[in-house]
PDB file of N, CA, C and O in Angstrom:
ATOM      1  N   UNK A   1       0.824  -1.199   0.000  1.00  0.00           N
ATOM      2  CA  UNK A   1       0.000   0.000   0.000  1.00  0.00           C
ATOM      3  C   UNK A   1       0.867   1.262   0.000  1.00  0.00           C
ATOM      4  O   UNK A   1       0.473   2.353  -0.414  1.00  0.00           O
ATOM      5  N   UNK A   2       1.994   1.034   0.465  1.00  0.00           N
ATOM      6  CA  UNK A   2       2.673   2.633   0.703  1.00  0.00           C
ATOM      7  C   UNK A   2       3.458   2.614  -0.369  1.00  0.00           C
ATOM      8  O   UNK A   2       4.132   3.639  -0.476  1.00  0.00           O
ATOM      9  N   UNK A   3       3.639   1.690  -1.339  1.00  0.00           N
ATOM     10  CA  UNK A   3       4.622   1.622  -2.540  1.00  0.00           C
ATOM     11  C   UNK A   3       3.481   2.332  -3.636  1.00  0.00           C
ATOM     12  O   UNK A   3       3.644   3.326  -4.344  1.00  0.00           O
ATOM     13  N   UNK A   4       2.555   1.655  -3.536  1.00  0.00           N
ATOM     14  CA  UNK A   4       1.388   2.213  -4.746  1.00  0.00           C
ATOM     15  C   UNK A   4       0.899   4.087  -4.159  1.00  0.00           C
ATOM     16  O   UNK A   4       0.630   4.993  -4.947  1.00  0.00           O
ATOM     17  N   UNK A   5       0.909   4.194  -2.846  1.00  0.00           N
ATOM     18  CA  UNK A   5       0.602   5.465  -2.492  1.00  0.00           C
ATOM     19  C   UNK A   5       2.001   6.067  -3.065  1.00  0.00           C
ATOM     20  O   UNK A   5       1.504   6.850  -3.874  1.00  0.00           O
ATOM     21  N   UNK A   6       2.916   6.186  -3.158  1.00  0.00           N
ATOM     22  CA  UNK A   6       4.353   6.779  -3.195  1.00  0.00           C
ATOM     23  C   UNK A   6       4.352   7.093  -4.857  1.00  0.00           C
ATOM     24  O   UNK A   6       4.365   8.290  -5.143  1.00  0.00           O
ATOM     25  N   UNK A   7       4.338   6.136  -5.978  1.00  0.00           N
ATOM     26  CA  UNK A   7       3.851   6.259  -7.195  1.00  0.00           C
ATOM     27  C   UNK A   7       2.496   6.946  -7.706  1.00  0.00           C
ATOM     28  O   UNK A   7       2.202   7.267  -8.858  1.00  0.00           O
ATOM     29  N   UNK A   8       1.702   7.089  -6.446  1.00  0.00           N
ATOM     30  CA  UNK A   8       0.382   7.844  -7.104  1.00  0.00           C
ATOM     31  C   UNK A   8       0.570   9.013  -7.281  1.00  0.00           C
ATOM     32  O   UNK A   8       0.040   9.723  -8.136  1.00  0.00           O
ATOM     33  N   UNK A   9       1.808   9.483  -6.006  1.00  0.00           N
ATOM     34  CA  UNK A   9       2.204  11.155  -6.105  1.00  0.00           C
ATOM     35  C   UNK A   9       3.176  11.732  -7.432  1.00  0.00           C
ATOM     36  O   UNK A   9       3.566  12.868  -7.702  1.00  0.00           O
ATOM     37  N   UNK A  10       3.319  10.773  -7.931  1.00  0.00           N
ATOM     38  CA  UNK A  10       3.793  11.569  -9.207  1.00  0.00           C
ATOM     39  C   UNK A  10       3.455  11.513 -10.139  1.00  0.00           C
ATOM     40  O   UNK A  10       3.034  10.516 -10.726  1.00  0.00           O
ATOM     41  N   UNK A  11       3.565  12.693 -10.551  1.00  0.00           N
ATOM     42  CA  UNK A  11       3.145  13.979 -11.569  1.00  0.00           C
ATOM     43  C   UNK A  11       4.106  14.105 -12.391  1.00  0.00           C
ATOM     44  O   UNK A  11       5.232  13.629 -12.250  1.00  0.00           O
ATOM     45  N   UNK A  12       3.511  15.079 -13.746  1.00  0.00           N
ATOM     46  CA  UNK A  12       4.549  15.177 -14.978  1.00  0.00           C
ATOM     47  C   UNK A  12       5.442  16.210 -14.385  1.00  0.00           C
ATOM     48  O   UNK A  12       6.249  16.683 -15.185  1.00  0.00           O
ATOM     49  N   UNK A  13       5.479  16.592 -13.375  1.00  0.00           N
ATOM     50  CA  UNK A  13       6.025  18.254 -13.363  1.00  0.00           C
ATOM     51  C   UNK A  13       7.045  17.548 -11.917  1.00  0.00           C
ATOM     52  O   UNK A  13       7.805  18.247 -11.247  1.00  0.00           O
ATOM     53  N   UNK A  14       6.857  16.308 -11.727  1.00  0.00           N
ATOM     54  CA  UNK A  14       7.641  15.802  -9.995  1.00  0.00           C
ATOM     55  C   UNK A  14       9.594  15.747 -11.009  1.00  0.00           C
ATOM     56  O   UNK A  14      10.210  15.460 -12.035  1.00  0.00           O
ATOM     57  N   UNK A  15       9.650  16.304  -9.577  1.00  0.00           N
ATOM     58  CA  UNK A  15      11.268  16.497  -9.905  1.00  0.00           C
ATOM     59  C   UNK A  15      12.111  14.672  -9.566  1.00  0.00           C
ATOM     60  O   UNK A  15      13.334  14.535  -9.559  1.00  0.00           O
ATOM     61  N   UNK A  16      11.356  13.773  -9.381  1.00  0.00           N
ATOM     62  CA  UNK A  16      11.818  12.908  -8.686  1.00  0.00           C
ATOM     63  C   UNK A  16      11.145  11.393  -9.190  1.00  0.00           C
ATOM     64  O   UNK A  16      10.022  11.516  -9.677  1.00  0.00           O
ATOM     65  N   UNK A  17      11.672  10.018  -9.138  1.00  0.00           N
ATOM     66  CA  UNK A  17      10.866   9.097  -9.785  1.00  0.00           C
ATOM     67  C   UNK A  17      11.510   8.086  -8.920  1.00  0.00           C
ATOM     68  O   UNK A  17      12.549   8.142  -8.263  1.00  0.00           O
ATOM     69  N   UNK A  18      10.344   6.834  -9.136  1.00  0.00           N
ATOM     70  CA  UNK A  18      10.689   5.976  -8.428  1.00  0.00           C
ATOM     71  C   UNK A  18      11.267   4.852  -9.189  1.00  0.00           C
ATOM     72  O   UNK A  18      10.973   4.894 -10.384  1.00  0.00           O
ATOM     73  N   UNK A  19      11.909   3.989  -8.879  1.00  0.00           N
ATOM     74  CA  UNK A  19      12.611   2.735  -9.647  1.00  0.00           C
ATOM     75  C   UNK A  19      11.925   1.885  -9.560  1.00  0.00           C
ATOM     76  O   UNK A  19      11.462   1.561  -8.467  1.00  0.00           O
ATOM     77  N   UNK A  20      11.639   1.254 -10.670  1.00  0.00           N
ATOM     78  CA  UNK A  20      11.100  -0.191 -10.613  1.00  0.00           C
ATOM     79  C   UNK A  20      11.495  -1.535  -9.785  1.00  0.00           C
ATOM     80  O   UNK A  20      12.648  -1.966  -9.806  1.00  0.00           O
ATOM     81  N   UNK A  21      10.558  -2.097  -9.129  1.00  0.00           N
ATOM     82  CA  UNK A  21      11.461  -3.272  -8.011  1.00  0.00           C
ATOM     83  C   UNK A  21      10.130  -4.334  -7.904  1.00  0.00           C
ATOM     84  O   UNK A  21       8.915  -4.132  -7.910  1.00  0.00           O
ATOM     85  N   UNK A  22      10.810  -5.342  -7.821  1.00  0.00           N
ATOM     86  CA  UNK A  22      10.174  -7.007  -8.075  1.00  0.00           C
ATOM     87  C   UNK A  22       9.469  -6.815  -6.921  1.00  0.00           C
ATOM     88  O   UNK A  22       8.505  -7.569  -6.792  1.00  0.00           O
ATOM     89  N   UNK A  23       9.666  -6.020  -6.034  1.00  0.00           N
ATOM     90  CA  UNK A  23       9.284  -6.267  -4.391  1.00  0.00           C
ATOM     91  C   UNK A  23      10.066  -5.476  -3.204  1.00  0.00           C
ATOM     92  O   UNK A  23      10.658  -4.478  -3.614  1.00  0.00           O
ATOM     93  N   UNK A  24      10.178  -5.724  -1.850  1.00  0.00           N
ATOM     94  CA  UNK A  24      11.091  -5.770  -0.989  1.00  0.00           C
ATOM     95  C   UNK A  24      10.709  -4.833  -0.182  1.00  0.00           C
ATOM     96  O   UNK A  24       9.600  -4.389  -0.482  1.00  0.00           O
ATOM     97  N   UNK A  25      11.413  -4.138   1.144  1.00  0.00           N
ATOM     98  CA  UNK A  25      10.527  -3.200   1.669  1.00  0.00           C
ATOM     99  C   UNK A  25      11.330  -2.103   1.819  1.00  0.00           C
ATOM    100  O   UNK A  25      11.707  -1.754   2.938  1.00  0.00           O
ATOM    101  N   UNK A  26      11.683  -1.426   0.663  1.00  0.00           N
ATOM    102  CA  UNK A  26      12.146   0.047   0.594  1.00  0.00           C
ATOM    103  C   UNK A  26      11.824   0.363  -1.002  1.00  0.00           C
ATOM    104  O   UNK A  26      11.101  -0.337  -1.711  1.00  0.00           O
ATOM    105  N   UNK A  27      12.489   1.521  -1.398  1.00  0.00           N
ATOM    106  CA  UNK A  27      11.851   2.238  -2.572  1.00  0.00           C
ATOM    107  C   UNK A  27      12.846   2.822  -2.927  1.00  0.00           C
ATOM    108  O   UNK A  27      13.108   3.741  -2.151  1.00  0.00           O
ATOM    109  N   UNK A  28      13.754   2.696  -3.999  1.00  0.00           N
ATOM    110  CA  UNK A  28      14.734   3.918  -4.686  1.00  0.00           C
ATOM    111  C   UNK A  28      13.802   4.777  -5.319  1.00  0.00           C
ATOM    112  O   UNK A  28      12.779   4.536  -5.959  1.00  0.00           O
ATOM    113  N   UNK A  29      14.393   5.873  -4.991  1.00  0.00           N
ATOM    114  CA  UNK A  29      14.222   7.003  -5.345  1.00  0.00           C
ATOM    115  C   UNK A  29      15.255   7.772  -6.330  1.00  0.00           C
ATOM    116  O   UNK A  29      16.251   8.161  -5.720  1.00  0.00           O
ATOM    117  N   UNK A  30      15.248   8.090  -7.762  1.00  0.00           N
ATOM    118  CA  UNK A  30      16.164   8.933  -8.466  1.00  0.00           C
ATOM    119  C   UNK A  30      15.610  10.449  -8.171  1.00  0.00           C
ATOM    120  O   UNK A  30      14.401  10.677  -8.207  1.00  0.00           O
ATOM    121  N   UNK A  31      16.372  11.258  -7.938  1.00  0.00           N
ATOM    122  CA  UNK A  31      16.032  12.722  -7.616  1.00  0.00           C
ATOM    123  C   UNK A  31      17.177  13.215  -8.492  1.00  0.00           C
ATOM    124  O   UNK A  31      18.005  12.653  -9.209  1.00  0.00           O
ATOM    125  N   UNK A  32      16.861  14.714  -8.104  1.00  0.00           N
ATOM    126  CA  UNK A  32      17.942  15.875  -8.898  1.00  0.00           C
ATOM    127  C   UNK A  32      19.089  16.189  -7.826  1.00  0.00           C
ATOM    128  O   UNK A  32      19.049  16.647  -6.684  1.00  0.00           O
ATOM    129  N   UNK A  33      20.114  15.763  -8.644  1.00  0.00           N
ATOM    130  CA  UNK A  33      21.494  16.197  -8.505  1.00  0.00           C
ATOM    131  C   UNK A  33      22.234  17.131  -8.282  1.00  0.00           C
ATOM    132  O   UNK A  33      23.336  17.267  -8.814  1.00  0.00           O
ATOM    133  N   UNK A  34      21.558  18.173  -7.179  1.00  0.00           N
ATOM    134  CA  UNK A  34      22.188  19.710  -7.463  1.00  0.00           C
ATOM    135  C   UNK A  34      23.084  19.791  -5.885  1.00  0.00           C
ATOM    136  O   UNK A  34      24.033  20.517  -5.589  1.00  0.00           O
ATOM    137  N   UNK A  35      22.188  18.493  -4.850  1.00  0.00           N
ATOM    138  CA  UNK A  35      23.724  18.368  -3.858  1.00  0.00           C
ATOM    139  C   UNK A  35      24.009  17.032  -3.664  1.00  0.00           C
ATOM    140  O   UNK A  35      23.106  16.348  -4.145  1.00  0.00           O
ATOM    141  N   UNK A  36      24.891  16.368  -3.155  1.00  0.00           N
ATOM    142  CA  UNK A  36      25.023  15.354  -2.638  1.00  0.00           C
ATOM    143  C   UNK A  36      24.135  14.200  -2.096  1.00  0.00           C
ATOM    144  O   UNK A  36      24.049  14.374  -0.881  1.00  0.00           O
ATOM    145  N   UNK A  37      23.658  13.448  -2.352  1.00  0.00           N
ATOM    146  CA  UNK A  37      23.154  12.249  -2.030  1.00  0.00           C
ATOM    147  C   UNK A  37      23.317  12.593  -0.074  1.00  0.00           C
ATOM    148  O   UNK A  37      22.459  12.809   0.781  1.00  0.00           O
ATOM    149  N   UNK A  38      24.234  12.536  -0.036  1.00  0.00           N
ATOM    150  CA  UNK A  38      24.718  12.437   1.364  1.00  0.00           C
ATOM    151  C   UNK A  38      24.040  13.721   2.438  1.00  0.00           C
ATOM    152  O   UNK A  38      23.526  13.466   3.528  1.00  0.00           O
ATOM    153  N   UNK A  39      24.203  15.422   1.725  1.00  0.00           N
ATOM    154  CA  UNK A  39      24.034  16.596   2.030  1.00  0.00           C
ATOM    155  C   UNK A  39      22.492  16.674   2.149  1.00  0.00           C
ATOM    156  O   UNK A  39      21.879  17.407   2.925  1.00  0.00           O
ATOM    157  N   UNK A  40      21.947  15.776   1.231  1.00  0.00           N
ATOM    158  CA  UNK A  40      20.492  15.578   0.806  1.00  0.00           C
ATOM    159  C   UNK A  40      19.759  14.882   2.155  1.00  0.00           C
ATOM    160  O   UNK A  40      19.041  15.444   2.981  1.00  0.00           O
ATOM    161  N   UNK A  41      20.117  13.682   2.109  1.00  0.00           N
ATOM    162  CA  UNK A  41      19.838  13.178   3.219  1.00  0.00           C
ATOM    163  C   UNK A  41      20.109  13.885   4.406  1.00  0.00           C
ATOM    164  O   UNK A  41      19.039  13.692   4.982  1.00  0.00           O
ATOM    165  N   UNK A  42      20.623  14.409   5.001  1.00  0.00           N
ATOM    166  CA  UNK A  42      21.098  15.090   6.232  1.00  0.00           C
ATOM    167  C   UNK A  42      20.293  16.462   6.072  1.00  0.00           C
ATOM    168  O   UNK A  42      19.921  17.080   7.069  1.00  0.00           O
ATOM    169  N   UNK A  43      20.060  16.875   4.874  1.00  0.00           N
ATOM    170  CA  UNK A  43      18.441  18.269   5.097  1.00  0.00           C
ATOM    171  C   UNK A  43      17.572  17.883   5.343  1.00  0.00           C
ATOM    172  O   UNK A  43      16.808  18.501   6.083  1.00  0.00           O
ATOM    173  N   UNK A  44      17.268  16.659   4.835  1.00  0.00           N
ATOM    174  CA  UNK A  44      16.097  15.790   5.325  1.00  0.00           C
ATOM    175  C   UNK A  44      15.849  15.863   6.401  1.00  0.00           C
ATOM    176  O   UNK A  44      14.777  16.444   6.570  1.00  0.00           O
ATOM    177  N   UNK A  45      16.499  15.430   7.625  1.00  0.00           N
ATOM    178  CA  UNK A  45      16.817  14.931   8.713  1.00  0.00           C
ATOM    179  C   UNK A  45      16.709  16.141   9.335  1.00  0.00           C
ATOM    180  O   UNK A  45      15.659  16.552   9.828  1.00  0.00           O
ATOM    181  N   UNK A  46      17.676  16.691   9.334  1.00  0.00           N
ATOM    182  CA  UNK A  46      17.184  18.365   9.893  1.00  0.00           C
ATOM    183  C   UNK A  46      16.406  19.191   9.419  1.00  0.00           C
ATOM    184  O   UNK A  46      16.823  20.098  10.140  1.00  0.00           O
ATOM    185  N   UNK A  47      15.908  19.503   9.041  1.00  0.00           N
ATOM    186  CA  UNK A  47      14.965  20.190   8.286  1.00  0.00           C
ATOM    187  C   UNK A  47      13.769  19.906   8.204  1.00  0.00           C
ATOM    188  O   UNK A  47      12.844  20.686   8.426  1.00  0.00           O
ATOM    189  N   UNK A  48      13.662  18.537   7.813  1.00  0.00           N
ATOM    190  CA  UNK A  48      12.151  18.170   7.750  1.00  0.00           C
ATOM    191  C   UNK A  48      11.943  16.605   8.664  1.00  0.00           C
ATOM    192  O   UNK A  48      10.958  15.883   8.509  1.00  0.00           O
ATOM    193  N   UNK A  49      13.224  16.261   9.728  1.00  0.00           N
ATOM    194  CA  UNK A  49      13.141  15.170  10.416  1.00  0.00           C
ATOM    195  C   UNK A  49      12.499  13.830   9.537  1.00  0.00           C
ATOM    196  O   UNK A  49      11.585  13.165  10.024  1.00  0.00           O
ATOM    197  N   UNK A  50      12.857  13.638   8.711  1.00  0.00           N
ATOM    198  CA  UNK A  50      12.879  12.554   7.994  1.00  0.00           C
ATOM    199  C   UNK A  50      14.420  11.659   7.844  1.00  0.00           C
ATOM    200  O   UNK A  50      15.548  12.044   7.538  1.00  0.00           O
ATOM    201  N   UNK A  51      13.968  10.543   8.148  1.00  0.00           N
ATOM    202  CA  UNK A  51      15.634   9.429   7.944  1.00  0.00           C
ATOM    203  C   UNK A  51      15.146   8.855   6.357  1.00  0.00           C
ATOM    204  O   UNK A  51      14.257   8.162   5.862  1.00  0.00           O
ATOM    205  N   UNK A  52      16.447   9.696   5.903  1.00  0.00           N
ATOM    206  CA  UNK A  52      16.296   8.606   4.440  1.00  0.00           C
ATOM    207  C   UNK A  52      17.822   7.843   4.101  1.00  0.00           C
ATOM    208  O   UNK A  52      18.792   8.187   4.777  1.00  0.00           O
ATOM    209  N   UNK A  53      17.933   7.107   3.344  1.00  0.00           N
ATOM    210  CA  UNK A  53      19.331   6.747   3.408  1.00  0.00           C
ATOM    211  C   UNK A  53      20.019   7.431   1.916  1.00  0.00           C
ATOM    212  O   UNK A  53      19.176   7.492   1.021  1.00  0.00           O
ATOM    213  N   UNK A  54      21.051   7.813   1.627  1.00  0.00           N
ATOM    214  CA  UNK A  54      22.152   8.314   0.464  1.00  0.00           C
ATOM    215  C   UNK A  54      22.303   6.845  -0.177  1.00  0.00           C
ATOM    216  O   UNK A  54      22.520   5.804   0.443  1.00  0.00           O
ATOM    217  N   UNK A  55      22.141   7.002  -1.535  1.00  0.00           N
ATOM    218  CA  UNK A  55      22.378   5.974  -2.751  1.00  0.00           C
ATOM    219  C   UNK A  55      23.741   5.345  -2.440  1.00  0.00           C
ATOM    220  O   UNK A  55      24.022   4.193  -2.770  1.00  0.00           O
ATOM    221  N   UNK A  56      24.707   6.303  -1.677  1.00  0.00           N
ATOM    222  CA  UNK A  56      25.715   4.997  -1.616  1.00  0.00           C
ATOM    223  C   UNK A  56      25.874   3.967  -0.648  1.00  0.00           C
ATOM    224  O   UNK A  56      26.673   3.055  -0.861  1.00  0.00           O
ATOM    225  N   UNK A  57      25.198   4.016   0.389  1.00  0.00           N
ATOM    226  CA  UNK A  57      24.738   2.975   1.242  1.00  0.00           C
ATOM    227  C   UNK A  57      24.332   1.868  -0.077  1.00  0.00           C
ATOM    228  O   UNK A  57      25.042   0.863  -0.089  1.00  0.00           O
ATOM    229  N   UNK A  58      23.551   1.929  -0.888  1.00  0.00           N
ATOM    230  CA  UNK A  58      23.240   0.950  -1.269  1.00  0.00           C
ATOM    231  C   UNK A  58      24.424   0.218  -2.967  1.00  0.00           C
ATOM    232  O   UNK A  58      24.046  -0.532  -3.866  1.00  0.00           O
ATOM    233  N   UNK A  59      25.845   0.876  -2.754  1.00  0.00           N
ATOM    234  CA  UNK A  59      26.657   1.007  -3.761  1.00  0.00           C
ATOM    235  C   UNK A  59      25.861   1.527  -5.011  1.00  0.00           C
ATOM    236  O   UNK A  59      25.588   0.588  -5.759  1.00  0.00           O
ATOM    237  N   UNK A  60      25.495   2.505  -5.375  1.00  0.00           N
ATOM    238  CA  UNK A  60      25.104   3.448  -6.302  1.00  0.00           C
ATOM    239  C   UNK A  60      25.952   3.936  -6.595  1.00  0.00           C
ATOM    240  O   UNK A  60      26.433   4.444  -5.582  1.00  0.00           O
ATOM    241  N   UNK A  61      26.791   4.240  -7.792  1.00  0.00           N
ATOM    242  CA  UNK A  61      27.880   4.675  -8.420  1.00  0.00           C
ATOM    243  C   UNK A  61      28.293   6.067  -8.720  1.00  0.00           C
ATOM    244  O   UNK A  61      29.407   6.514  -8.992  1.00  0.00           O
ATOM    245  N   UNK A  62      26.752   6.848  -8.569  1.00  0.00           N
ATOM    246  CA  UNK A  62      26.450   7.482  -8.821  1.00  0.00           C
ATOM    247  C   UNK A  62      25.368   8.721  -8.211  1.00  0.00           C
ATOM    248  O   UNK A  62      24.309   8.288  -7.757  1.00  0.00           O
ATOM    249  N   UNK A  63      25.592  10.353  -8.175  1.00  0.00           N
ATOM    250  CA  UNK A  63      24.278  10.702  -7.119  1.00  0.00           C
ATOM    251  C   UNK A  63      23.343  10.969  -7.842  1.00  0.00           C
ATOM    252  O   UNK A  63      23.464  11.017  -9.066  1.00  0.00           O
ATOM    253  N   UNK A  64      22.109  11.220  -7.145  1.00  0.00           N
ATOM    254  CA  UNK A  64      20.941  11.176  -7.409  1.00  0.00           C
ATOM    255  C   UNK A  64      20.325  10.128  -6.981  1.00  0.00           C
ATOM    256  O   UNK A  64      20.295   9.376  -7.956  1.00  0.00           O
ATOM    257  N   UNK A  65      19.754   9.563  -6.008  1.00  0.00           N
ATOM    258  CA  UNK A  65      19.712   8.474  -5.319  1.00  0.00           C
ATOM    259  C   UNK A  65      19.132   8.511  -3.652  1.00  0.00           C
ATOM    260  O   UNK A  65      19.682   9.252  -2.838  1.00  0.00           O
ATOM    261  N   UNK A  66      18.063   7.697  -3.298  1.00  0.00           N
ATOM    262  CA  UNK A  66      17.808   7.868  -2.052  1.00  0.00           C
ATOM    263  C   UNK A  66      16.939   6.933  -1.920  1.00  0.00           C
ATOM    264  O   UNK A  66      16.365   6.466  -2.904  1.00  0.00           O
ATOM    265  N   UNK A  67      16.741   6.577  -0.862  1.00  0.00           N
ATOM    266  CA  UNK A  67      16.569   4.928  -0.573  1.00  0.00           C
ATOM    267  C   UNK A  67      15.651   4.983   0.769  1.00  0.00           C
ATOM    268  O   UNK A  67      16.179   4.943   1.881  1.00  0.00           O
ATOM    269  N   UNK A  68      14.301   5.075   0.601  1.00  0.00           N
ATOM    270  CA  UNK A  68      13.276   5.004   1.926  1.00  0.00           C
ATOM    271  C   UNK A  68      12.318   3.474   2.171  1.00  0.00           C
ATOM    272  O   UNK A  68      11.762   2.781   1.319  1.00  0.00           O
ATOM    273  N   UNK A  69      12.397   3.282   3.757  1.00  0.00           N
ATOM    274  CA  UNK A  69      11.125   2.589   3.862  1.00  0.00           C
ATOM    275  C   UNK A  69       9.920   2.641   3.072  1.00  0.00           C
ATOM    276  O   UNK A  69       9.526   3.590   2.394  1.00  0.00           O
ATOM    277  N   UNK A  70       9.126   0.986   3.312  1.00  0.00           N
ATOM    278  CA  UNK A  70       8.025   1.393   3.010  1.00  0.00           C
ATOM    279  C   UNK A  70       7.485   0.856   4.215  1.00  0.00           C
ATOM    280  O   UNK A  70       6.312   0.501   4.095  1.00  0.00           O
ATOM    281  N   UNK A  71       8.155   0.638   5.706  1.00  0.00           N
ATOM    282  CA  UNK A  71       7.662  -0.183   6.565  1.00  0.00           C
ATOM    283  C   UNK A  71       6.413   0.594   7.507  1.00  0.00           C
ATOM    284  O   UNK A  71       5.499   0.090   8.159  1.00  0.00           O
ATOM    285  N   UNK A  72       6.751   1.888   7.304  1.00  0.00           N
ATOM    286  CA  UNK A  72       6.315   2.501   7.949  1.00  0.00           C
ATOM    287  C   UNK A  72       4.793   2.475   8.084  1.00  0.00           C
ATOM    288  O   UNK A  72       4.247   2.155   7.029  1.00  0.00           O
ATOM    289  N   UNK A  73       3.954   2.729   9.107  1.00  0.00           N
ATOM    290  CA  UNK A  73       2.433   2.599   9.288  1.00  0.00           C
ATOM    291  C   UNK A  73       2.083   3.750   7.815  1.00  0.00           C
ATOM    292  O   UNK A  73       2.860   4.556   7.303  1.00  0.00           O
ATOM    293  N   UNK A  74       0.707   3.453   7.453  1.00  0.00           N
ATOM    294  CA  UNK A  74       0.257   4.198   6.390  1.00  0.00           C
ATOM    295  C   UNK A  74      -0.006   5.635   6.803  1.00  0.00           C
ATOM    296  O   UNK A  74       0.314   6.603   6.113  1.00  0.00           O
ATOM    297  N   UNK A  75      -0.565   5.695   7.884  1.00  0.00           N
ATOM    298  CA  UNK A  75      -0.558   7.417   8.108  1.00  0.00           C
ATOM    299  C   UNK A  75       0.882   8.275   7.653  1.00  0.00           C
ATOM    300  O   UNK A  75       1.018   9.139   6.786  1.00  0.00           O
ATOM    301  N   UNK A  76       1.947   7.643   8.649  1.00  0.00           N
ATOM    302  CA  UNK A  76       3.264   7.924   9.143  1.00  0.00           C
ATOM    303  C   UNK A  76       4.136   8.086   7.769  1.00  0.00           C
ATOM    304  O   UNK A  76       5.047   8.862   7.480  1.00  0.00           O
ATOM    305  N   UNK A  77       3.521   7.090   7.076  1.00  0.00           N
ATOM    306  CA  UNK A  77       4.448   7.231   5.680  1.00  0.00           C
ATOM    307  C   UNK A  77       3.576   8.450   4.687  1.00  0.00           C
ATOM    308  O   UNK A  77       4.238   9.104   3.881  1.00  0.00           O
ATOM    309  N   UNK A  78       2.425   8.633   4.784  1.00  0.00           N
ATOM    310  CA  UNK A  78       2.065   9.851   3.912  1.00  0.00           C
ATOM    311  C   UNK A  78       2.588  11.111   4.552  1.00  0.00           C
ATOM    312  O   UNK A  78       3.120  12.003   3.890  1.00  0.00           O
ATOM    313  N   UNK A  79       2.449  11.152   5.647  1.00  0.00           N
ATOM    314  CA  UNK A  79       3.165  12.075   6.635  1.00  0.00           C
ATOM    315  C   UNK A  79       4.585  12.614   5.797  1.00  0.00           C
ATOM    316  O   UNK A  79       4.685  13.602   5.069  1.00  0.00           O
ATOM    317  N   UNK A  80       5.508  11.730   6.121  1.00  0.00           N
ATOM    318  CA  UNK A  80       6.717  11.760   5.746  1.00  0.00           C
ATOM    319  C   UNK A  80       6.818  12.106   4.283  1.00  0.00           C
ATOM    320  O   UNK A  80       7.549  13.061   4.023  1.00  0.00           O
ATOM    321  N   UNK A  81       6.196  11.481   3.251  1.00  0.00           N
ATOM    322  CA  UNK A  81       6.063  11.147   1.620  1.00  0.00           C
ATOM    323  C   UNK A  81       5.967  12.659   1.402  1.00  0.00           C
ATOM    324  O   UNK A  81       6.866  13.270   0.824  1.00  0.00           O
ATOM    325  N   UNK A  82       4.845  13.264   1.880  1.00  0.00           N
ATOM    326  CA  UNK A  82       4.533  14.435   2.026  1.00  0.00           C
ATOM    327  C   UNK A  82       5.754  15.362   1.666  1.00  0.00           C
ATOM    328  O   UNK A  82       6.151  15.621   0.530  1.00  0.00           O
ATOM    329  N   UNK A  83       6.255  15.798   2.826  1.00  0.00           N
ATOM    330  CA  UNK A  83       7.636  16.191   3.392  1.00  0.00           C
ATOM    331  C   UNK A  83       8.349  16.259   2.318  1.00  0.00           C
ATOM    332  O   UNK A  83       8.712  17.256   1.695  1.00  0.00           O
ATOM    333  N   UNK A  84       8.575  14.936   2.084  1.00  0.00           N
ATOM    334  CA  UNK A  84       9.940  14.881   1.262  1.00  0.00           C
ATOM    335  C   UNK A  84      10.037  15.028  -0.260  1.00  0.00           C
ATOM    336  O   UNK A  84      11.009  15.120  -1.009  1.00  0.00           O
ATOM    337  N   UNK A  85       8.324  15.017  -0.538  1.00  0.00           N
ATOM    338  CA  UNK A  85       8.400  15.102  -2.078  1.00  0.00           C
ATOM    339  C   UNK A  85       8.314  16.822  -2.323  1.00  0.00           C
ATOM    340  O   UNK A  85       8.719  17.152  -3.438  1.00  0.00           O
ATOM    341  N   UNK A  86       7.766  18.151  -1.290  1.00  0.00           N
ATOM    342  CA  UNK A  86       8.078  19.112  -0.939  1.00  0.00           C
ATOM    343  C   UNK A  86       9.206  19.234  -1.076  1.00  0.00           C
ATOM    344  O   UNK A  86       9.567  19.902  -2.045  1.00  0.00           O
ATOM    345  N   UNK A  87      10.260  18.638  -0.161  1.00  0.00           N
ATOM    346  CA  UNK A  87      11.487  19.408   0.178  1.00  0.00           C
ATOM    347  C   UNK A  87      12.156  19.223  -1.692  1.00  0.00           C
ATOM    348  O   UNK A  87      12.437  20.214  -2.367  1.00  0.00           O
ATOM    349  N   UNK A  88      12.290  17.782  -2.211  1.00  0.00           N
ATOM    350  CA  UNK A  88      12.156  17.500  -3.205  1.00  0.00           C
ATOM    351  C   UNK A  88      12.476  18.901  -4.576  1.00  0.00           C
ATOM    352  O   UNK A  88      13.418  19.513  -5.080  1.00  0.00           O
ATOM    353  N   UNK A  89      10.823  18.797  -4.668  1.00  0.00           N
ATOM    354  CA  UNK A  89      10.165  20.203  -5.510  1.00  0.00           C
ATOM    355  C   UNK A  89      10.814  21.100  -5.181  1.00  0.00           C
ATOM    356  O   UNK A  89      11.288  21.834  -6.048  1.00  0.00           O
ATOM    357  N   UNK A  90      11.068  21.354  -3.727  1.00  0.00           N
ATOM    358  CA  UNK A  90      12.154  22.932  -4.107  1.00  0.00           C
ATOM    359  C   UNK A  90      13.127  23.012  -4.288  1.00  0.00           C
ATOM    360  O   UNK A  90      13.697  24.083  -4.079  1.00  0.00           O
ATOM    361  N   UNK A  91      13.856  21.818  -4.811  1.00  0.00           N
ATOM    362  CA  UNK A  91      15.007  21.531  -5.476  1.00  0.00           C
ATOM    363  C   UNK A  91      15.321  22.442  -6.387  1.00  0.00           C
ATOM    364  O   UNK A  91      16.331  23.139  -6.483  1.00  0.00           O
ATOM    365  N   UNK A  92      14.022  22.353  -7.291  1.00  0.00           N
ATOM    366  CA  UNK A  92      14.016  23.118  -8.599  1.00  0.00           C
ATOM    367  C   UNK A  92      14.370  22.584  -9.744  1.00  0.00           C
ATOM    368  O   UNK A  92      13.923  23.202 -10.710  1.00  0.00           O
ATOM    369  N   UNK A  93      15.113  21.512 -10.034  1.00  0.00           N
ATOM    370  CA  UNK A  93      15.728  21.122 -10.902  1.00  0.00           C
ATOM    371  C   UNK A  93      15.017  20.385 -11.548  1.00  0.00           C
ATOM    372  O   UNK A  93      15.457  19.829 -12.555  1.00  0.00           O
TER     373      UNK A  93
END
């Protein structure tokens, strides 16, 4: 349910997309590249108190990359989804 809610939020105009996956209980995320995978995650966290993990935790070669639960209760994760597809959008990119 929180994988299909997470894909419903995007739009032609979302700065951000999700990766295709057989299953499992997290979600890559490709986003825009304008800081660090790493810098990204850590605004998250401060800023909008969200834990997400940086693409190279998961050996990603590359940034643009971010890697969230989907374990989370359904409220808790729109909550958050919320948040982050915001902080996201004001990327700009």
């Amino acid at each position: 349910a929180n994988r299909a809610y997470l894909l419903s939020l995007r739009t032609g105009r979302s700065t951000w997309e999700c990766l295709a996956a057989e299953g499992g209980w997290y979600a890559v995320l490709r986003v825009p590249r304008v800081v660090t995978d790493e810098n990204l995650a850590l605004t998250l966290l401060d800023r909008d108190q969200l834990y997400v993990h940086p693409g190279h935790f998961f050996d990603f070669a590359s940034e643009g990359y971010l890697v969230i639960s989907l374990l989370p209760r359904t409220d808790d994760f729109r909550e958050g989804t919320s948040r982050l597809i915001a902080r996201l959008d004001s990327l700009g990119a």
